[in-house]
C-alpha positions as a Markdown table, in Angstrom:
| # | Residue | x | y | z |
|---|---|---|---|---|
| 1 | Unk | 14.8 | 15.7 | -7.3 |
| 2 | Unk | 12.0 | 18.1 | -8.2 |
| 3 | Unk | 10.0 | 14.9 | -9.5 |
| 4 | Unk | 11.0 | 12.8 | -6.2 |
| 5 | Unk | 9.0 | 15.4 | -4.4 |
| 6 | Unk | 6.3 | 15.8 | -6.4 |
| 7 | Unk | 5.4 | 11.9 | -5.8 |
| 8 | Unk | 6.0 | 12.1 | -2.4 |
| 9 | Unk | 3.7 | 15.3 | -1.8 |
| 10 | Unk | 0.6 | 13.1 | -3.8 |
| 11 | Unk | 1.2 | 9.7 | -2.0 |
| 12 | Unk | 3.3 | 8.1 | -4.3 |
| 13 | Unk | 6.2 | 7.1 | -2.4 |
| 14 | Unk | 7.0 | 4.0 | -4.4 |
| 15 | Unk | 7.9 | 6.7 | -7.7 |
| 16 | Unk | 9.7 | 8.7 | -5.5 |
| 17 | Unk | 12.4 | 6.3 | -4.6 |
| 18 | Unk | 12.3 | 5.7 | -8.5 |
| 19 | Unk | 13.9 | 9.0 | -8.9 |
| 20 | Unk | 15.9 | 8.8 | -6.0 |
| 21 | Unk | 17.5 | 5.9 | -7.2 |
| 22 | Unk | 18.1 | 7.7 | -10.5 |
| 23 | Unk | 19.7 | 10.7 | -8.8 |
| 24 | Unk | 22.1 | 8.4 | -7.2 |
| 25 | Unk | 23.2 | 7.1 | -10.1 |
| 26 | Unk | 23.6 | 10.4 | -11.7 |
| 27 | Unk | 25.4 | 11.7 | -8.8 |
| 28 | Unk | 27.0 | 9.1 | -6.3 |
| 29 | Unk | 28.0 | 11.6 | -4.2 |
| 30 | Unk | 24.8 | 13.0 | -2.3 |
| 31 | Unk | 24.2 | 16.9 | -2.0 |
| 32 | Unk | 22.7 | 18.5 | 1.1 |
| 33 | Unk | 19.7 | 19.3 | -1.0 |
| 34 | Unk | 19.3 | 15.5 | -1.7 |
| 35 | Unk | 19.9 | 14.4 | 1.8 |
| 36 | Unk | 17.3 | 16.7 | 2.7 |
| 37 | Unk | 14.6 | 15.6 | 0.0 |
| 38 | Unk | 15.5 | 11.6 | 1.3 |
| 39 | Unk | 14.6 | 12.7 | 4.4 |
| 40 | Unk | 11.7 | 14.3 | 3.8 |
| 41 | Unk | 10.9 | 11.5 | 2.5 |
| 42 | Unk | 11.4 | 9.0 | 5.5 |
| 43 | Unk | 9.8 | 11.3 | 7.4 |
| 44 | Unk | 6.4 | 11.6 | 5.3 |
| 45 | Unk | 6.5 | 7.7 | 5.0 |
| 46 | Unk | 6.5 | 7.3 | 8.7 |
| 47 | Unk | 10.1 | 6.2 | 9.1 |
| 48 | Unk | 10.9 | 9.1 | 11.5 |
| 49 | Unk | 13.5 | 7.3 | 13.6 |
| 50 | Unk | 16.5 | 8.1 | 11.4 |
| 51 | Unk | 15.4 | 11.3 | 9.9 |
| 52 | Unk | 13.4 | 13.3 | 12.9 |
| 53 | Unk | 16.7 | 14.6 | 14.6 |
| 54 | Unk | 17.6 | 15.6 | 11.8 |
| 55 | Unk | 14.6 | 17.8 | 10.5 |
| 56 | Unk | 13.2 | 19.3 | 13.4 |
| 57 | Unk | 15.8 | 21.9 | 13.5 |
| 58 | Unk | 14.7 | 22.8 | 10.4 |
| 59 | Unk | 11.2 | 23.6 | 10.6 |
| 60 | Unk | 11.8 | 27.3 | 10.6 |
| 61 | Unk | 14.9 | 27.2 | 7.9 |
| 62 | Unk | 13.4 | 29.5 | 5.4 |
| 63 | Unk | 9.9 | 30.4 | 3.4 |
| 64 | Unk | 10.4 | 27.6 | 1.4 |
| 65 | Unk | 12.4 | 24.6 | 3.1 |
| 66 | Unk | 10.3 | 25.1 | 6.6 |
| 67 | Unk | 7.1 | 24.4 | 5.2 |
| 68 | Unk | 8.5 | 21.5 | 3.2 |
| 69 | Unk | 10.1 | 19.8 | 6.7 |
| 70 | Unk | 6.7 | 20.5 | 8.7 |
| 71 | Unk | 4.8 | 19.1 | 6.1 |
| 72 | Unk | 6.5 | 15.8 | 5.9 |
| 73 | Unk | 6.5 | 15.9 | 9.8 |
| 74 | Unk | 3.1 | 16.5 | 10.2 |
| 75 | Unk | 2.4 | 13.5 | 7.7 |
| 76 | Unk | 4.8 | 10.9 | 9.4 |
| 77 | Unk | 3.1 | 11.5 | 12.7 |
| 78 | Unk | 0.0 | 10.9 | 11.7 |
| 79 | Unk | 1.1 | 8.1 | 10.8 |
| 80 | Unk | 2.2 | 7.2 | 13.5 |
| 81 | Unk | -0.5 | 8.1 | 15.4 |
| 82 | Unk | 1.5 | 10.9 | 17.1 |
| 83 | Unk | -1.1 | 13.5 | 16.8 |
| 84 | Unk | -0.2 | 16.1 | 19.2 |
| 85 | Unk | 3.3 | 16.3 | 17.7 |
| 86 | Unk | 1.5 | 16.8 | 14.6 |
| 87 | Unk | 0.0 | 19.5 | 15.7 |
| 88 | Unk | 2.7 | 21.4 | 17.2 |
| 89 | Unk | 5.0 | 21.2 | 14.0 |
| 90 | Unk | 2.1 | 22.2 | 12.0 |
| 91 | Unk | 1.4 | 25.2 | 14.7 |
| 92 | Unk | 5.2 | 26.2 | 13.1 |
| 93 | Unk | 4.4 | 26.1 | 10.0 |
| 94 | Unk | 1.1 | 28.1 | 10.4 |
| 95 | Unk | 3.1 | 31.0 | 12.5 |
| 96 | Unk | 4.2 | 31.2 | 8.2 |
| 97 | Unk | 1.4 | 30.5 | 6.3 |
| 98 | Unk | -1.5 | 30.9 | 8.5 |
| 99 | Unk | -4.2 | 29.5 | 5.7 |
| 100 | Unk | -2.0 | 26.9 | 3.2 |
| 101 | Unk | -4.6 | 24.5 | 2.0 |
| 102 | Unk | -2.3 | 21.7 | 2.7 |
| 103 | Unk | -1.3 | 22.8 | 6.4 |
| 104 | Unk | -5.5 | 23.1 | 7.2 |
| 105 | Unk | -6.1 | 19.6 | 5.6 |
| 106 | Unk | -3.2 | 18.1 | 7.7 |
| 107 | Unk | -4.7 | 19.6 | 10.8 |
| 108 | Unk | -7.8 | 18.3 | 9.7 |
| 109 | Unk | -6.9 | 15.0 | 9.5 |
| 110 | Unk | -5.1 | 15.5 | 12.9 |
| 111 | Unk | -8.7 | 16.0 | 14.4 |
| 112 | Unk | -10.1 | 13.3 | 12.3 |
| 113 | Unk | -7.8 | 10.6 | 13.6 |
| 114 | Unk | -8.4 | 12.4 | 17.5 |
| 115 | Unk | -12.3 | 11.6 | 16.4 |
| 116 | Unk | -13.0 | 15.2 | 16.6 |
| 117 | Unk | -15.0 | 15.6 | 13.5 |
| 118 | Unk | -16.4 | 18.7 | 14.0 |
| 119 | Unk | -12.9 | 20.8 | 14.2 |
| 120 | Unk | -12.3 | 18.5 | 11.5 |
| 121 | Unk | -15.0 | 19.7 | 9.3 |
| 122 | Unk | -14.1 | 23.5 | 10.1 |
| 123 | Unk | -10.5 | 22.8 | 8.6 |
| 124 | Unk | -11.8 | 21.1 | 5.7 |
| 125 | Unk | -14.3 | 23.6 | 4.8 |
| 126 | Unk | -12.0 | 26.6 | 5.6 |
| 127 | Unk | -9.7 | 24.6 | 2.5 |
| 128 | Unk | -12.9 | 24.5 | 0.2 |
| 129 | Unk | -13.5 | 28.8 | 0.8 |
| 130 | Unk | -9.9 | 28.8 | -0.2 |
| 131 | Unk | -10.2 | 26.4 | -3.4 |
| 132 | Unk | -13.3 | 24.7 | -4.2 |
| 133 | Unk | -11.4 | 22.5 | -6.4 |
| 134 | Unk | -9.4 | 20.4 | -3.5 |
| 135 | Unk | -12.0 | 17.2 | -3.9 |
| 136 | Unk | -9.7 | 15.8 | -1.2 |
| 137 | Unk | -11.2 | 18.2 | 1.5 |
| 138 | Unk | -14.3 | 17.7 | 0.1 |
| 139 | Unk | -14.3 | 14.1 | 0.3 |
| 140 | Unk | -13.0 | 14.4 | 4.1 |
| 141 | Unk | -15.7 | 17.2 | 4.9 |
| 142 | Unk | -18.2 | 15.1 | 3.4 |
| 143 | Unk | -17.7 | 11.9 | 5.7 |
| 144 | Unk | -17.0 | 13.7 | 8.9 |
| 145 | Unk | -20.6 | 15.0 | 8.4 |
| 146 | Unk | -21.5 | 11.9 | 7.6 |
| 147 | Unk | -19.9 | 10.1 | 10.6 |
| 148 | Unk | -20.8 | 13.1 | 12.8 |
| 149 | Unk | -24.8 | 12.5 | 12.0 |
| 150 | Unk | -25.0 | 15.4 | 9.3 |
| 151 | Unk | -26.0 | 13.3 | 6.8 |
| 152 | Unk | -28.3 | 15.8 | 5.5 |
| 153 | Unk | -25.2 | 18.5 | 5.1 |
| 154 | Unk | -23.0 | 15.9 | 3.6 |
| 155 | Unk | -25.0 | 14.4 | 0.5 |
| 156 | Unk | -24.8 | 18.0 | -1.2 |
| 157 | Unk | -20.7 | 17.2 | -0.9 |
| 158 | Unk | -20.8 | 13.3 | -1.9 |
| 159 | Unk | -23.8 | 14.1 | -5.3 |
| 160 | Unk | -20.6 | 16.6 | -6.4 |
| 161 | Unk | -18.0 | 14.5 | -6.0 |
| 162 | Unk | -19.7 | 11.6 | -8.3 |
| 163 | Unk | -20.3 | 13.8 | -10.7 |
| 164 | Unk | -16.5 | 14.6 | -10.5 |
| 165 | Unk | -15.5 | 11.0 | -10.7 |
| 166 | Unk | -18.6 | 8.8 | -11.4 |
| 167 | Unk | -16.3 | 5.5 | -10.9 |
| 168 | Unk | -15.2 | 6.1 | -7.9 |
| 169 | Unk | -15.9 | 3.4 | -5.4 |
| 170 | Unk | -15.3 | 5.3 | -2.3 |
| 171 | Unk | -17.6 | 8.3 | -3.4 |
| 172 | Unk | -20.5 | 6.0 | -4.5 |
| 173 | Unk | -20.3 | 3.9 | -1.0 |
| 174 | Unk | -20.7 | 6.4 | 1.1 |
| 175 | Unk | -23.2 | 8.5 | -0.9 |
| 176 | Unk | -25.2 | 5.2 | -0.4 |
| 177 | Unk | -24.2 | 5.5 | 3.3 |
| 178 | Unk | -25.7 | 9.3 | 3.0 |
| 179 | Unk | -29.1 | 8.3 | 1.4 |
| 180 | Unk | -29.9 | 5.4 | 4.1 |
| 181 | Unk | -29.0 | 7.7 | 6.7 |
| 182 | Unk | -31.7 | 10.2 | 5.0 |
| 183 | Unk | -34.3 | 7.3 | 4.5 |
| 184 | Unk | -33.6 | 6.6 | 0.7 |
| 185 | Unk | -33.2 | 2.8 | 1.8 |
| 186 | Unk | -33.8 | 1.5 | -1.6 |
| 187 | Unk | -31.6 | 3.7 | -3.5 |
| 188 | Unk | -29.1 | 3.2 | -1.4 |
| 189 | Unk | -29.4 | -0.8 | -2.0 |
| 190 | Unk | -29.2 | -0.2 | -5.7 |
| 191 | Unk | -26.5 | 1.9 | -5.1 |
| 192 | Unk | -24.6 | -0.7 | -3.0 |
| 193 | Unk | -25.5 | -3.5 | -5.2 |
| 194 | Unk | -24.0 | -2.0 | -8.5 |
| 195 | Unk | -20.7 | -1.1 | -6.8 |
| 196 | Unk | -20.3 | -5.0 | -5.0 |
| 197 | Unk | -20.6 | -6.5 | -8.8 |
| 198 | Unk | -17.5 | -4.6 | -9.9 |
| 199 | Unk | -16.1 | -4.6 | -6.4 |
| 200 | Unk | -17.2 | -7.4 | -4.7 |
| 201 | Unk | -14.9 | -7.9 | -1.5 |
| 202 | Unk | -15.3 | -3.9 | -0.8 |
| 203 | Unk | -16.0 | -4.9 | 3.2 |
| 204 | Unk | -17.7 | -1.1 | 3.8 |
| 205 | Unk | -20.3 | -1.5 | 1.4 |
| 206 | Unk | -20.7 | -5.2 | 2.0 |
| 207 | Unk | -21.3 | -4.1 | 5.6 |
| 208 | Unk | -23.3 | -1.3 | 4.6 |
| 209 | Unk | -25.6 | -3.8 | 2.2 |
| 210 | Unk | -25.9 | -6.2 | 4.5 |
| 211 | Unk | -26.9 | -3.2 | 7.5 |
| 212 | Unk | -29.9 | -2.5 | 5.1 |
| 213 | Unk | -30.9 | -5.9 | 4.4 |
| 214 | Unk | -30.9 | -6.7 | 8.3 |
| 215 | Unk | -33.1 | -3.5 | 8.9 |
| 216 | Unk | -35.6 | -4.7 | 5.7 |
| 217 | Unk | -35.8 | -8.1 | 8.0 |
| 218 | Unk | -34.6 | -9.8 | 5.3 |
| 219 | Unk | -32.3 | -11.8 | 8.0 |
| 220 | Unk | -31.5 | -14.6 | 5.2 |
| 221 | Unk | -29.4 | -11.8 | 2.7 |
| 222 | Unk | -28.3 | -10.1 | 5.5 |
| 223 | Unk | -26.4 | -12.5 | 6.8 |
| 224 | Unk | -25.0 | -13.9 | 3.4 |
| 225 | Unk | -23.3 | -10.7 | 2.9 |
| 226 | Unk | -21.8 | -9.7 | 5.7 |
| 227 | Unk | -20.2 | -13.1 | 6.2 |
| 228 | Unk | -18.6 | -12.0 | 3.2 |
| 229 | Unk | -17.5 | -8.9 | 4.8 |
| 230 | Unk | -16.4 | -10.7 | 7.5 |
| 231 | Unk | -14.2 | -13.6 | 5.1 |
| 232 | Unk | -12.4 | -10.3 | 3.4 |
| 233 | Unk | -11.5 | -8.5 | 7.1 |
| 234 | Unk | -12.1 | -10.7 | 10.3 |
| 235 | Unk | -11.3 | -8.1 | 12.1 |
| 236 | Unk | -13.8 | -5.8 | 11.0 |
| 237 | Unk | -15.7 | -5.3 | 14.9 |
| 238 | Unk | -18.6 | -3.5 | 13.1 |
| 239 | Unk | -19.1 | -6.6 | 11.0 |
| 240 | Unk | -18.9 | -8.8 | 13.6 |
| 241 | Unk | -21.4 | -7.1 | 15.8 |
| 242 | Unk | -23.6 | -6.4 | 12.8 |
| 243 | Unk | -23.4 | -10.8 | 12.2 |
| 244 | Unk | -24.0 | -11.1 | 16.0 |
| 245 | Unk | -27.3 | -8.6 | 16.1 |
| 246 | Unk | -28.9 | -10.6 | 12.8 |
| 247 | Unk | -28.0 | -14.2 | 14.8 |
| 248 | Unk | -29.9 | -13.1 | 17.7 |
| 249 | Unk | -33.1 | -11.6 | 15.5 |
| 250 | Unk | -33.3 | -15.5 | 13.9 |
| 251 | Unk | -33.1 | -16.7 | 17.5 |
| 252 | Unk | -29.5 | -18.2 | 17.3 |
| 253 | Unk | -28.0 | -17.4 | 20.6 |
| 254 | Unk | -25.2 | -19.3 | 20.7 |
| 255 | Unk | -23.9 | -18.1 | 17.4 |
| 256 | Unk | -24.7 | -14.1 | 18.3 |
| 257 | Unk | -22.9 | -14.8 | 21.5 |
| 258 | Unk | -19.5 | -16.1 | 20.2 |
| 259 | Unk | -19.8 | -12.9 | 17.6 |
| 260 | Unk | -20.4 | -10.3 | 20.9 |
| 261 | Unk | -17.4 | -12.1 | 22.4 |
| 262 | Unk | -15.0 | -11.9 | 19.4 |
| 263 | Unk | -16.6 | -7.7 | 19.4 |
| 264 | Unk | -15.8 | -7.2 | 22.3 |
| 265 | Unk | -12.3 | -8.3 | 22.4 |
| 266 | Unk | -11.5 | -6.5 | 19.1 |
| 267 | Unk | -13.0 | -3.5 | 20.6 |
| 268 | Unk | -10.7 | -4.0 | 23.4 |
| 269 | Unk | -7.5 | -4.6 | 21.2 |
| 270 | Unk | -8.6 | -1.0 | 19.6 |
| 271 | Unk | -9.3 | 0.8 | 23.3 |
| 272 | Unk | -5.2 | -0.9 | 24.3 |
| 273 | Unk | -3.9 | 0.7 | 20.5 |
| 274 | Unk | -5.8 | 4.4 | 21.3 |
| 275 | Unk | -3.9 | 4.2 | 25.1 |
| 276 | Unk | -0.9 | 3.1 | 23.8 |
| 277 | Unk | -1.1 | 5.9 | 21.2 |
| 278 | Unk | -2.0 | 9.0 | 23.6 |
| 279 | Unk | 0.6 | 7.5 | 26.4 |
| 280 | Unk | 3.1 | 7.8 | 22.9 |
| 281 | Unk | 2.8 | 11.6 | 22.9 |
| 282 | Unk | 4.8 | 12.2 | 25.9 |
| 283 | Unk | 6.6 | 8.9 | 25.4 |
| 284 | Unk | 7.7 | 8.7 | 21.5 |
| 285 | Unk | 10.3 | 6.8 | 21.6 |
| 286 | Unk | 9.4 | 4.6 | 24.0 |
| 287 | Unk | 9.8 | 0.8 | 22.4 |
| 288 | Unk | 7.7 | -1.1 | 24.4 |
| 289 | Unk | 4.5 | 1.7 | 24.1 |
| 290 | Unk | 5.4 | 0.7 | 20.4 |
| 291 | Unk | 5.5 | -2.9 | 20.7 |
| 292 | Unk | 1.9 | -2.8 | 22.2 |
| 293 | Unk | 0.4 | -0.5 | 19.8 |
| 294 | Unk | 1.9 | -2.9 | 16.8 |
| 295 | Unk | 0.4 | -5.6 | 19.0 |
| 296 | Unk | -3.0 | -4.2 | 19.0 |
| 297 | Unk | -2.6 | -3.1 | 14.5 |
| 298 | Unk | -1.5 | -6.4 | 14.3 |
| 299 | Unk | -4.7 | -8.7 | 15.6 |
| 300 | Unk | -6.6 | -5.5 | 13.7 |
| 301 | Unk | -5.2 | -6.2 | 10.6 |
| 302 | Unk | -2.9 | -3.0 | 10.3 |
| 303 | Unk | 0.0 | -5.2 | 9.1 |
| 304 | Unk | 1.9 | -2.6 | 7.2 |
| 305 | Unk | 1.4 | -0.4 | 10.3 |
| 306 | Unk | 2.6 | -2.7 | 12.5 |
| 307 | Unk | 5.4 | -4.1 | 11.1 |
| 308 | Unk | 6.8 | -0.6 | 10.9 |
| 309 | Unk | 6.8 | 0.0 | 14.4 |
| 310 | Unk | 8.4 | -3.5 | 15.3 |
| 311 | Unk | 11.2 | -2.2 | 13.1 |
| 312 | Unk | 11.2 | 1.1 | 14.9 |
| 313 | Unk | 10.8 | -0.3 | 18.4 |
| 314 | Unk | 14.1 | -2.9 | 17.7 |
| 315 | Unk | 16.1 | 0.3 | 16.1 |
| 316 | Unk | 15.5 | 2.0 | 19.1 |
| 317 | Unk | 15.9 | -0.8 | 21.5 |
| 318 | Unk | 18.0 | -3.8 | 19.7 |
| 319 | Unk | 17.5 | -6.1 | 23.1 |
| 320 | Unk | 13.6 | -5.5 | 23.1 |
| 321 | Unk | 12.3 | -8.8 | 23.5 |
| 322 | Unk | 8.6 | -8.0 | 22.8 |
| 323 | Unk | 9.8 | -6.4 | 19.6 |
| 324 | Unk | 11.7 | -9.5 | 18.4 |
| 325 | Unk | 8.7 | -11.7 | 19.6 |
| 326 | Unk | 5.9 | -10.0 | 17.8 |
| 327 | Unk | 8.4 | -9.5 | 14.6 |
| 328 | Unk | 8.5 | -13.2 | 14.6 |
| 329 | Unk | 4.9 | -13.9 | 15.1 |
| 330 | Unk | 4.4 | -11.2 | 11.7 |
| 331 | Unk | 6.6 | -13.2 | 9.2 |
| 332 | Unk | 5.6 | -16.0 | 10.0 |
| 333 | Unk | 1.8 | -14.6 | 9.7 |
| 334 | Unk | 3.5 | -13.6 | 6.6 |
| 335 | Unk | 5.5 | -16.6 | 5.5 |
| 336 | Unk | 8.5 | -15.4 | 5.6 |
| 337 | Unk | 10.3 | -18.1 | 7.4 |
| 338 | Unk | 13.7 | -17.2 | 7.4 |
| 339 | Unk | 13.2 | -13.9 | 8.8 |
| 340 | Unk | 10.7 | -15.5 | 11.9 |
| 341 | Unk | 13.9 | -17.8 | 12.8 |
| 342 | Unk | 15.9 | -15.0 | 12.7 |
| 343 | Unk | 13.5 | -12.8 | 15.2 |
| 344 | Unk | 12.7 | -16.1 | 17.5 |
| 345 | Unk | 16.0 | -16.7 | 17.9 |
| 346 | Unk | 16.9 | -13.2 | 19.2 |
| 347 | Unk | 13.9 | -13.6 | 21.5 |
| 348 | Unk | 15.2 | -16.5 | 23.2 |
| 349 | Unk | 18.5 | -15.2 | 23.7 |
| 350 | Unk | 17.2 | -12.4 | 25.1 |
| 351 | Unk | 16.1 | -12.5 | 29.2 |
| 352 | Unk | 12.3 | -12.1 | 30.0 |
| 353 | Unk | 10.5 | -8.8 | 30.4 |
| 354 | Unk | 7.7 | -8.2 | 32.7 |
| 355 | Unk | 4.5 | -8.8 | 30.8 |
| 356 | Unk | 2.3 | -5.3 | 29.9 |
| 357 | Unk | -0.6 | -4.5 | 31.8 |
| 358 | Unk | -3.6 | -4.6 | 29.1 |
């Protein structure tokens, strides 16, 4: 059990239900403490519906089992995009243990996803003063800098990290990001270059090469490689505009236009999942907020995401027409055929619902 929650505290969810399994067999009977550590579980996955009853109540059970429910809590919002909740459970668990490195890095990524990345950086810092070792924070620090136009700031953060871990592909990309920012075009390009030869669909530093290449004029290169962003992740908006902006510089109108379009409406699918995710915070259980958010993940290419909250909104609400539609439209996206029957056929049996405003 010990080792279940081990994996699930580092991400590894998949060797978690490994042990699980294992303690089932050893004892068929489940404890409380098991039925609490499987639900923890759920809950730190993002499969809240069955679990969340269950927890909250628990939140302040003790120095050691509160912590442990608002932590997984915290981490199932998130993602779920239920941020505010997030922040109130983790408010609990800081009335505790006002400065726990893992309760400041949750409510750092709580302002990260909000786009904040200033109270962001504050958290993750304030979990650096308390252990300089936590290269997490120090990678999260680093790229809300980064993102927030502190690019000067930042590279100090991303030089450290790859000498922590000189293979790391996310490091090196964005310490490439850093130096362009900072006017070090060509070592950036170097930079970029070496890591797209041992990863070469990695869409952030195709974009990022291609970015640099379209600012060199070199219009030719530039639009090579970020058609090959665009062939790994379609849905990539920045890609797309960065495609439409090198069209126009070579004179191709037509071309940059139908890019701007397809932009635009995958800026728009993004602005309809950020609504449908605040309106979720009063409304968390509300299936057909959920349906439209999966909508949205779904033309983003958030499958994984999406499909999750399909699930959720048809647990919730086992008529939900929407749900059963889109869940149909995923396997088959998925080729799963016998599961899209399955979902179509509860659509249709199902009466129409008045369509969403978008």
């Amino acid at each position: 059990m010990l080792a279940a929650r081990a994996a699930r505290q580092a991400g590894a969810f998949d060797e978690a239900e490994h042990h699980f399994a294992a303690i089932r067999r050893l004892q068929p009977k489940e404890s409380d403490d098991v039925l609490l550590e499987w639900a923890l579980q759920c809950a730190a996955q993002g499969d809240l519906a069955p679990v969340e009853s269950y927890l909250r109540p628990r939140m302040r059970h003790g120095a050691e089992e509160g912590p442990l429910v608002c932590e997984a809590l915290a981490e199932g919002y998130l993602r779920n995009y239920r941020g505010p909740e997030a922040l109130t459970v983790l408010d609990v668990w800081q009335e505790q243990h006002p400065d726990h490195p893992r309760l400041l890095t949750l409510r750092g990524d709580v302002w990260r996803h909000a786009e904040a990345l200033g109270k962001a950086a504050e958290c993750y810092q304030r979990v650096l003063e308390l252990d300089p070792e936590r290269d997490d924070a120090r990678h999260w620090l680093a790229l809300c800098l980064l993102d927030g136009g502190r690019a000067a700031e930042a590279l100090p953060h991303w030089e450290q990290l790859r000498g922590r871990h000189p293979e790391d592909v996310e490091t090196l990309v964005h310490l490439a990001r850093c130096q362009y920012q900072l006017g070090q075009s060509d070592r950036a390009r170097r930079l970029l270059e070496d890591v797209l030869i041992r990863h070469p669909d990695h869409v952030v530093a195709l974009r990022s090469l291609g970015d640099i290449l379209f600012q060199d004029n070199r219009l030719t290169e530039a639009e090579r490689v970020v058609c090959r962003a665009l062939a790994v992740a379609p849905w990539d908006y920045k890609s797309n505009d960065l495609l439409a902006r090198i069209l126009q510089q070579q004179g191709r109108s037509v071309e940059a236009e139908s890019f701007r379009e397809k932009t635009r409406r995958l800026e728009a699918r993004w602005k309809q999942f950020r609504k449908a995710a605040r309106d979720m915070a009063d409304r968390p259980h509300d299936p057909a907020l959920q349906c439209e958010a999966a909508a949205a993940l779904l033309d983003l290419g958030y499958d994984d995401l999406s499909l999750r909250w399909l699930l959720n909104a048809v647990h919730i609400e086992p008529q939900c027409r929407r749900g059963h539609e889109l869940l149909a439209r995923w396997y088959e996206k998925h080729q799963d055929a016998e599961r899209a029957d399955y979902h179509r056929e509860q659509a249709r049996a199902l009466p129409s619902q008045p369509p969403t405003d978008r």
